[in-house]
C-alpha positions as CSV (number, residue, x, y, z in Angstrom):
1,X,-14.3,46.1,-35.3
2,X,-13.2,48.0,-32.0
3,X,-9.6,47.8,-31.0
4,X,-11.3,46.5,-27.6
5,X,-13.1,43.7,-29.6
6,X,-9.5,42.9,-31.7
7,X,-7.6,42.4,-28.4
8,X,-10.2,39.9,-27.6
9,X,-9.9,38.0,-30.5
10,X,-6.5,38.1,-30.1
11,X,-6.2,36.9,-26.9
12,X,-9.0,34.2,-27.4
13,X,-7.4,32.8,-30.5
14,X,-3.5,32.7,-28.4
15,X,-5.0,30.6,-25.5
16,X,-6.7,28.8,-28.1
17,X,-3.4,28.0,-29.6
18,X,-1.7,27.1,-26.7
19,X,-3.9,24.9,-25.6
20,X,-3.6,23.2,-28.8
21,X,-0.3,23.2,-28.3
22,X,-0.3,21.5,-24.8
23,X,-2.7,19.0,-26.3
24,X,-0.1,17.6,-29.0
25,X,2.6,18.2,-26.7
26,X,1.2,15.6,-24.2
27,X,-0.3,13.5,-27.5
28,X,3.1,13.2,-28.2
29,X,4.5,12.4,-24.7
30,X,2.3,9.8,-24.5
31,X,2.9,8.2,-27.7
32,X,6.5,8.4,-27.4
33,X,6.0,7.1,-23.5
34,X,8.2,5.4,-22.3
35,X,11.1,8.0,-23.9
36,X,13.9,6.7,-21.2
37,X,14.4,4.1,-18.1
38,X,11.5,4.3,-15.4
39,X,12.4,4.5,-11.6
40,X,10.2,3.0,-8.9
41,X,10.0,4.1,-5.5
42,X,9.4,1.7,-2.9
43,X,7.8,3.7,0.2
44,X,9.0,0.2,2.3
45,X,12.0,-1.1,2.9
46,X,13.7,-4.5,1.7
47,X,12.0,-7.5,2.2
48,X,8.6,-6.6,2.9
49,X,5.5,-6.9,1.1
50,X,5.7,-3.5,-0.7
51,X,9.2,-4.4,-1.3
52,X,8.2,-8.3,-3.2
53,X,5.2,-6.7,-4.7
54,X,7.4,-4.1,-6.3
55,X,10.0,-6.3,-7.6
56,X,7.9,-8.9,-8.8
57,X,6.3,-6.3,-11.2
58,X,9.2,-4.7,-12.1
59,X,10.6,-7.2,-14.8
60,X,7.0,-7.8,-16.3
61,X,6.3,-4.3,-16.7
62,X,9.8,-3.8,-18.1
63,X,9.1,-6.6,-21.1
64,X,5.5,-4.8,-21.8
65,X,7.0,-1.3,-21.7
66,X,10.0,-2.5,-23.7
67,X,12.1,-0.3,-20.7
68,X,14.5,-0.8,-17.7
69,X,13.8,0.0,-14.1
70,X,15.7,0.8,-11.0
71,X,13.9,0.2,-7.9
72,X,15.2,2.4,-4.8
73,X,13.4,1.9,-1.2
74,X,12.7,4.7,0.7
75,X,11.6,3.6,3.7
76,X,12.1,6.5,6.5
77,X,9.6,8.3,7.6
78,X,6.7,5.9,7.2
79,X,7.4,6.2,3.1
80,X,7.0,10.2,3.1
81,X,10.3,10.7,1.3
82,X,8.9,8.8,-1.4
83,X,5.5,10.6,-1.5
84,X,7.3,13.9,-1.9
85,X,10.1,12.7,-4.7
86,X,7.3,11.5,-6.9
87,X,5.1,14.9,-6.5
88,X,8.6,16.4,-6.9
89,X,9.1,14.8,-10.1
90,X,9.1,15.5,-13.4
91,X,5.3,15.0,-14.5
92,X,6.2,12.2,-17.3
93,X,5.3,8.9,-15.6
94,X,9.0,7.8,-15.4
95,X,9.1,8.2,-11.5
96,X,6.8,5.3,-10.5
97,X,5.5,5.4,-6.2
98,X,4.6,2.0,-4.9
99,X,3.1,2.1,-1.8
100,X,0.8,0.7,0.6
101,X,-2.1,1.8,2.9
102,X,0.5,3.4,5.2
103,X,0.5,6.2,2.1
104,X,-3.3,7.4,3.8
105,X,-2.8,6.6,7.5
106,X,0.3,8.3,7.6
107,X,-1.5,11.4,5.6
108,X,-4.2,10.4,8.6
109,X,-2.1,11.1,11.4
110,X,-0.5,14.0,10.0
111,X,3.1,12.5,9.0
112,X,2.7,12.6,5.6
113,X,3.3,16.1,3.7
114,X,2.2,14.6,0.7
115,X,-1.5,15.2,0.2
116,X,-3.9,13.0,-1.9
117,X,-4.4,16.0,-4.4
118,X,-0.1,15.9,-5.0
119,X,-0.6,12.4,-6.6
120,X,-2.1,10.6,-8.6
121,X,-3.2,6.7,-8.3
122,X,-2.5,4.6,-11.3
123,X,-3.7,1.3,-9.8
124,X,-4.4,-0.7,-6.9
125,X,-3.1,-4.5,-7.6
126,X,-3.3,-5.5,-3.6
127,X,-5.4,-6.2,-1.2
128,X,-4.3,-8.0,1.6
129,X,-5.6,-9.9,4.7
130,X,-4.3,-8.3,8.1
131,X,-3.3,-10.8,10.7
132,X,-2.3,-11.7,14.0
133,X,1.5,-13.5,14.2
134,X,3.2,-14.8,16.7
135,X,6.0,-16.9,17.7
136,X,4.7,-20.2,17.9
137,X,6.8,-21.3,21.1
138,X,5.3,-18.3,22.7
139,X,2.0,-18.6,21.7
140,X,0.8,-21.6,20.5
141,X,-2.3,-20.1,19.4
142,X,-5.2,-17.2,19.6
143,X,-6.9,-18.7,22.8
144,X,-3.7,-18.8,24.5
145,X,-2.2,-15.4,23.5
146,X,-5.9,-14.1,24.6
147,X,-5.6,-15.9,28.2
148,X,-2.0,-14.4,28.4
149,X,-3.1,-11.2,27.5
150,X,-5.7,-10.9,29.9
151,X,-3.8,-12.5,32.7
152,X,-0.5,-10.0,32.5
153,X,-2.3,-7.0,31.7
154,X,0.0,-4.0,30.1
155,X,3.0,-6.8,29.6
156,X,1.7,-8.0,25.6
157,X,3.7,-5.8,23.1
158,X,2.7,-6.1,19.7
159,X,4.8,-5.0,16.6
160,X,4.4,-3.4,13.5
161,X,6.1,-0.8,10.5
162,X,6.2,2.7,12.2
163,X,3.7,4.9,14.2
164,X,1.1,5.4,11.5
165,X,0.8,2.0,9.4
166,X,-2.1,0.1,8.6
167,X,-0.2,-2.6,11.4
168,X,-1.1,0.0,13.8
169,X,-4.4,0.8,12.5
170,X,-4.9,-2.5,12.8
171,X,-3.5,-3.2,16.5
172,X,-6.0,0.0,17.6
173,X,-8.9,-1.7,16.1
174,X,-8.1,-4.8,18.0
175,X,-7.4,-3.3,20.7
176,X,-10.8,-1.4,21.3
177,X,-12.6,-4.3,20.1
178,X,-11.0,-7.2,22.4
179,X,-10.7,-4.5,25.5
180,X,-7.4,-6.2,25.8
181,X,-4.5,-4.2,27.6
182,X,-1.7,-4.4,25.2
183,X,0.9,-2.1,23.4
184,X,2.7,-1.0,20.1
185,X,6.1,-0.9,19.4
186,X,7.0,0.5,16.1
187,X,9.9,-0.5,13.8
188,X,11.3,1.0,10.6
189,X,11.0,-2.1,8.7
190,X,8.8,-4.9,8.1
191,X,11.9,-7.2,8.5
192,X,12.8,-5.8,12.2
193,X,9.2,-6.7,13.2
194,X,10.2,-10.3,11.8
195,X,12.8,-10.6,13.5
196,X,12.2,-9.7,17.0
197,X,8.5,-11.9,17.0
198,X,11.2,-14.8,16.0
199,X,13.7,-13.5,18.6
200,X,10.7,-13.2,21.4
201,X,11.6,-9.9,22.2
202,X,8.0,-8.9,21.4
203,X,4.8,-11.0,21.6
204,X,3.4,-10.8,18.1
205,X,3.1,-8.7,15.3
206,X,0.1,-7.5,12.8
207,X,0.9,-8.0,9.5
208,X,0.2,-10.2,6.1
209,X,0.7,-13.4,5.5
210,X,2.5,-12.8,1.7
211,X,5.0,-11.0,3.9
212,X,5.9,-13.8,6.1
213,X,5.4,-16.5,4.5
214,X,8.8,-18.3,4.3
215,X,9.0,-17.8,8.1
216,X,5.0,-19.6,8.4
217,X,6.2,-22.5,6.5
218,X,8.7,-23.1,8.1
219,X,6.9,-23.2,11.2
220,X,9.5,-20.0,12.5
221,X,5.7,-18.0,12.8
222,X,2.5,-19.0,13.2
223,X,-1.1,-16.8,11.8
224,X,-3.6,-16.9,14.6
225,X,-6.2,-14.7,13.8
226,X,-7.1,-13.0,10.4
227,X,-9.2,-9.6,9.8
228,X,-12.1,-11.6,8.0
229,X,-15.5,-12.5,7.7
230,X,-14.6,-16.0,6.0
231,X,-11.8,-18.7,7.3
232,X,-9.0,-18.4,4.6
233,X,-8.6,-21.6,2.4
234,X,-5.2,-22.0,2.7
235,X,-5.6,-21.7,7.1
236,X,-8.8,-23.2,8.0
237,X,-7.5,-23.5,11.3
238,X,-7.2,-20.3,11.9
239,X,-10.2,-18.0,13.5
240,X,-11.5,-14.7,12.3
241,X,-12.4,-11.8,13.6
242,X,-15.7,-11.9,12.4
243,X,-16.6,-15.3,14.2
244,X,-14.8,-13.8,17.5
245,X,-17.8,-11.1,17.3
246,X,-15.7,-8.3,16.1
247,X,-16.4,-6.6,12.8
248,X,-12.9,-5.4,11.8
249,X,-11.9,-7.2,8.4
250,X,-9.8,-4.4,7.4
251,X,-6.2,-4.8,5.4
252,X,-3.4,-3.5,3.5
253,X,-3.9,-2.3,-0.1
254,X,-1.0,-1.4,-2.0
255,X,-0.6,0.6,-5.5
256,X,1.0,2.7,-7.5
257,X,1.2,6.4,-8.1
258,X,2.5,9.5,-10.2
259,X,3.1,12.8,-9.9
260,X,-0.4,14.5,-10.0
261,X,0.3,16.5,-12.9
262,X,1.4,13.5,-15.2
263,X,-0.8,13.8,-18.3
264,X,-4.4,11.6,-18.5
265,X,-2.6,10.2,-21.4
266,X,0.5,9.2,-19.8
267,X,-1.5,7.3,-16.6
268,X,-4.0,5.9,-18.8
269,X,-1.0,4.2,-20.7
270,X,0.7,2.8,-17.6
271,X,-2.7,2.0,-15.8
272,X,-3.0,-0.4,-19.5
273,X,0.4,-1.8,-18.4
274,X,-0.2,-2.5,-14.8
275,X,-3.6,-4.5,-15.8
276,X,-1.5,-6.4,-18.4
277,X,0.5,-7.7,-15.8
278,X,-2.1,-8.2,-13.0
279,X,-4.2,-10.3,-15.8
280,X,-1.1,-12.3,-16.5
281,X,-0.7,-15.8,-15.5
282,X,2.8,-15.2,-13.8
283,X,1.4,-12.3,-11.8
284,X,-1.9,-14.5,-10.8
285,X,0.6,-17.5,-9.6
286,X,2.4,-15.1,-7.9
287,X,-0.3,-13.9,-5.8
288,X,-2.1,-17.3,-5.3
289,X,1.8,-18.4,-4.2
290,X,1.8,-15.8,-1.2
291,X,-1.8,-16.4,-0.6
292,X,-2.7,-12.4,-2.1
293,X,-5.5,-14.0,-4.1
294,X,-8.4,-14.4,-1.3
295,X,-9.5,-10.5,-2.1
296,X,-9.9,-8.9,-5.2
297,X,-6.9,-6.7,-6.4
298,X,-7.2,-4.7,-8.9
299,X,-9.2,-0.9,-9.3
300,X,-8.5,1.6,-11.7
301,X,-6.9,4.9,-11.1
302,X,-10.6,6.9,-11.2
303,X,-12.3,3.6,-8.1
304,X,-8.8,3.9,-5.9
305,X,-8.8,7.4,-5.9
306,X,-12.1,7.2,-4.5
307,X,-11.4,4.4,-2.2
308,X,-7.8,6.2,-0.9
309,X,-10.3,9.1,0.1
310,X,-12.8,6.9,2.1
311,X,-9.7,5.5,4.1
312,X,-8.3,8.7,5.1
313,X,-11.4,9.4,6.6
314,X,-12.1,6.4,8.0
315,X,-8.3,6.6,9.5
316,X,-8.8,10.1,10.4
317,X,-11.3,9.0,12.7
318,X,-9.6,6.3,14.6
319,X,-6.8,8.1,15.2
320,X,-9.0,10.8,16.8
321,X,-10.4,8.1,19.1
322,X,-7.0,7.1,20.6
């Protein structure tokens, strides 16, 4: 045999090797996952529904991973501080992202640096109905805030988490489909947008109904109009936009995510875990609780990452028409 044909061998046998290598390295990593305390990075801040859907996986996950969790929110810069510590993380699955839709429409609108191929999805578990809320004594309901609207054009200010959040997808959708002359204000936090529809410093806010619950049963906010084709059980009183004539029944998903070069293994394992929980009983009340059960959930890492793709083009193309 050549020298030529020896170096070959040589070389072909030593990649060989250390792919073996890599293979029962990450075999290992997997088996031995999780090997120390996971940390979850809320890309919200406190009180939200990013922030609740976070924490009421957190001790589930932590009794089926036999593990303890810190959760830190990271709420500036529409979550993008998050985005870029999990793809700056070690690739090991112990730096969980939990984010929302405002993950693509920020990457949409160009204030995310964190691209779709610097993560990857381990689950959706959310998918929640958008929806028109007000201040009751403002507003008493959709007809009403529709008449004001159109009477005082330019004076309606409607709320919502930052500049580039599914609430402001939302509000442009509306907005081109109702022809009404209104405006955006955005906050940093959900709980600022709460607090100023309650204070009637603004006239409304778009938003979901798990988020705002406490402040809707108390009769603090009222939901009057949803992004759907279908009344929602729980608020048959309320229309849709649907049966308004407007085909917008968009919402907010929310997820979880790893750094992209986390091992198949590694996601596979905490994609198991995640399912676990959404298939629980305690997760299901949950979600029927806050009124999260009227769409589906739940897609695998392979169907999100295909649906997060499909929503950064269909963003992409909304925010191009403003």
């Amino acid at each position: 045999m050549s020298s030529k044909n020896n170096i070959v061998v040589l070389t072909s046998l030593g990649v060989a090797m250390m792919m073996g290598a890599f293979q029962v390295s990450a075999s290992d990593e997997a088996e031995d996952y999780p090997s120390g305390d996971l940390e979850f990075l809320v890309a919200a801040g406190a009180g939200g529904g990013t922030d609740n859907f976070t924490r009421t996986v957190k001790p589930m996950l932590e009794e089926r991973l036999d593990t303890s969790i810190k959760v830190v929110n990271l709420p500036s810069a529409s979550g993008a501080l998050a985005h870029q510590r999990t793809a700056n993380s070690e690739p090991d699955g112990h730096t969980l992202d939990f984010a929302s839709s405002t993950l693509v429409t920020s990457l949409a609108a160009g204030q995310n640096p964190t691209g779709l191929d610097q993560l990857t999805p381990v689950a959706r578990m959310q998918s929640d109905v958008m929806t028109l809320i007000v201040n009751p004594d403002k507003h008493e309901d959709f007809e009403a805030f529709k008449t004001y609207a159109e009477n005082n054009p330019g004076e309606v200010v409607i709320g919502g988490t930052h500049a580039a959040s599914p609430d402001k997808m939302a509000f442009l959708s509306f907005r081109d489909a109702s022809g009404l002359d209104i405006s955006f204000i955005p906050y940093d936090e959900e709980g600022s947008v709460s607090s100023n529809v309650l204070g009637g410093n603004i006239d409304g806010m778009f938003g979901e109904i798990s988020s705002t619950l406490s402040y809707i049963e108390s009769g603090d906010m009222k939901p009057i109009l949803v992004f759907a084709e279908e009344r929602l059980e729980n608020f048959p009183e309320i229309p849709t936009t649907v049966e308004k004539g407007w085909d917008l029944t968009d919402g907010n998903e929310r997820g979880v995510f790893v750094n992209a070069e986390t091992p198949a293994e590694i996601v596979s394992q905490i994609e198991q875990a995640l399912k676990a929980v959404y298939d629980s009983d305690e997760y299901q009340s949950y979600e029927e609780k806050v009124n999260l059960h009227y769409r589906e959930g739940w897609m695998g890492s392979e169907e999100y990452q295909q649906k997060l793709e499909e929503n950064l083009e269909l963003y992409s193309r909304l925010i191009e028409q403003t």
